[in-house]
C-alpha positions, 0 to 999 in steps of 0.5 A: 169821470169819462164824457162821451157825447153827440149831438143828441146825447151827452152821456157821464161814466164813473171808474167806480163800477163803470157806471153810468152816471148822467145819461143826458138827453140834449135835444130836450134839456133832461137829464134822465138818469136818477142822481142817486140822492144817498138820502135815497137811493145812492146809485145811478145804474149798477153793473151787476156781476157775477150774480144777479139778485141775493144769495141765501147766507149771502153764499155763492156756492162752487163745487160745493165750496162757499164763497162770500157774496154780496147781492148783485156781485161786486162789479157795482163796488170795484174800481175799473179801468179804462181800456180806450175812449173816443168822442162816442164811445168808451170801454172798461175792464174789471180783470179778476185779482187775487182779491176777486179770486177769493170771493169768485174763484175764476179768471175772468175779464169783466168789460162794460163798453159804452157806445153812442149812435145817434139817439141811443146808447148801447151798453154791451156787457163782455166776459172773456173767459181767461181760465183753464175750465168753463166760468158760470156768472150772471150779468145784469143792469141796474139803471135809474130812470128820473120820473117825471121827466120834467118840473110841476109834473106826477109821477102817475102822469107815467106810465111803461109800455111794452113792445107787445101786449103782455099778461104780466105775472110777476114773481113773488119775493120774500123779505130777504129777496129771494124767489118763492116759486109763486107768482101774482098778476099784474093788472094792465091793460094791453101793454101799459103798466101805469106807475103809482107810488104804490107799485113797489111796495111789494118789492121789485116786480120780476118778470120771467115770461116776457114776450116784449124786448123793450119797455118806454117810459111814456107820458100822459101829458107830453110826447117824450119818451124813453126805451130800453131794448134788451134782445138778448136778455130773458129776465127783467126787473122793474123796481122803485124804492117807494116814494122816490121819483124813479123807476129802474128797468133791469135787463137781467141774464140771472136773477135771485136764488129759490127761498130754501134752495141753495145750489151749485153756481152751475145749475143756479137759475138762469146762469150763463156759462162760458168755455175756455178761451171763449168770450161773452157779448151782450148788449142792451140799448137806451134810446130817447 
């Protein structure tokens, strides 16, 4: 486990997955990352790399050759290792290994670099191209927001609001996680999307089309807050297993595969490529 800390944020990272693992806001006493309860959902804020979401057959496809792939990569369930760490902030690495070369057939280093400055935490996802040709991947966040924020309160005391007003239309998912080409509003006033135990019964709410670069979680009751700002990426996901007291806000560059369309990695949706020799930043921030 590595601690990194000032005086607004004490903030915990497992090797597992480089992931986030306490997110702790000082000023208040809370702790606002989900403890992941393996009786409920037992992460606390995944990596996601190379791939985004489900692939049909659990398939990724390279030049027409299948490769075995779970979803949302296997970033989330390897070991890393820690490049350097200070006070404030703390880099790490997953390298490409004869055992990822035979799920994802390209050299790569994968690095997640953790970063305080003041109230916020800048979380920046690097990919240094270490092959002979252009790699395509899809990278993404995952963290878990508890909510409430504090004992004896509603989860419906909350609510998200958006940078901008916002006419939310959320993509339609089939039961195996996959997009089905349709969409379906999502009823918000202005920029507020209030949270209620039923909100995800549907599965994640997946939003292409956002103007906003960043999403609060806010109180009815109290001022606290909390924002994620993620300039760089187009896609995001909003997701809660029904029933916990959570809600995960998930910047993503990638996103699931079509129902029914399963393509090449390079012309998968929303892929991100990445020449020879060149390198990949980019970052999002959590801020209380």
């Amino acid at each position: 486990m590595t601690v990194i800390e000032n005086e607004y944020l004490k903030v915990a990272i497992d090797l597992k997955g480089a992931q986030l693992s306490s997110f702790f806001n000082k000023q208040t006493n809370t702790e606002h990352l989900w403890q992941a309860d393996p009786n409920v959902w037992p992460w606390h804020a995944p990596n996601l790399f190379p791939v985004v979401g489900g692939l049909i057959n659990n398939q990724l496809l390279v030049n027409g050759e299948a490769y075995e792939m779970g979803r949302h990569g296997f970033a989330r369930q390897s070991e890393f290792i820690l490049l350097e760490a200070d006070e404030v902030s703390a880099s790490f690495s997953l390298p490409h290994c004869e055992k990822t070369l035979q799920v994802y057939p390209y050299k790569f280093d994968f690095q997640v670099l953790y970063t305080l400055i003041d109230n916020s935490l800048r979380i920046t996802y690097k990919v240094i191209n270490l092959d002979k040709k252009t790699i395509y991947f899809s990278v993404g966040g995952h963290p878990a927001f508890n909510v409430p924020f504090n004992k004896g309160e509603k989860y419906e005391d909350y609510y998200l609001e958006f940078e901008t007003d916002e006419h939310l239309e959320a993509q339609m998912l089939s039961s195996g996680g996959f997009f089905t080409g349709e969409t379906h509003p999502v009823l918000t006033p202005g920029n507020k999307l209030y949270l209620t135990r039923q909100l995800f019964d549907a599965d994640a709410l997946v939003f292409k089309q956002l103007n906003s670069r960043m999403v609060s979680i806010k109180s009815n009751k109290h001022d606290q807050s909390l924002s994620i700002e993620f300039p760089h990426f187009n896609y995001l996901g909003l997701w809660a297993k029904p029933g916990a007291d959570f809600v995960c806000i998930e910047p993503w560059l990638g996103c699931a595969d079509t129902e029914g369309h399963q393509v090449n990695i390079d012309k998968k949706e929303a892929i991100q490529s990445l020449h020879a020799g060149h390198v990949f930043e980019a970052p999002y921030f959590v801020s209380v």
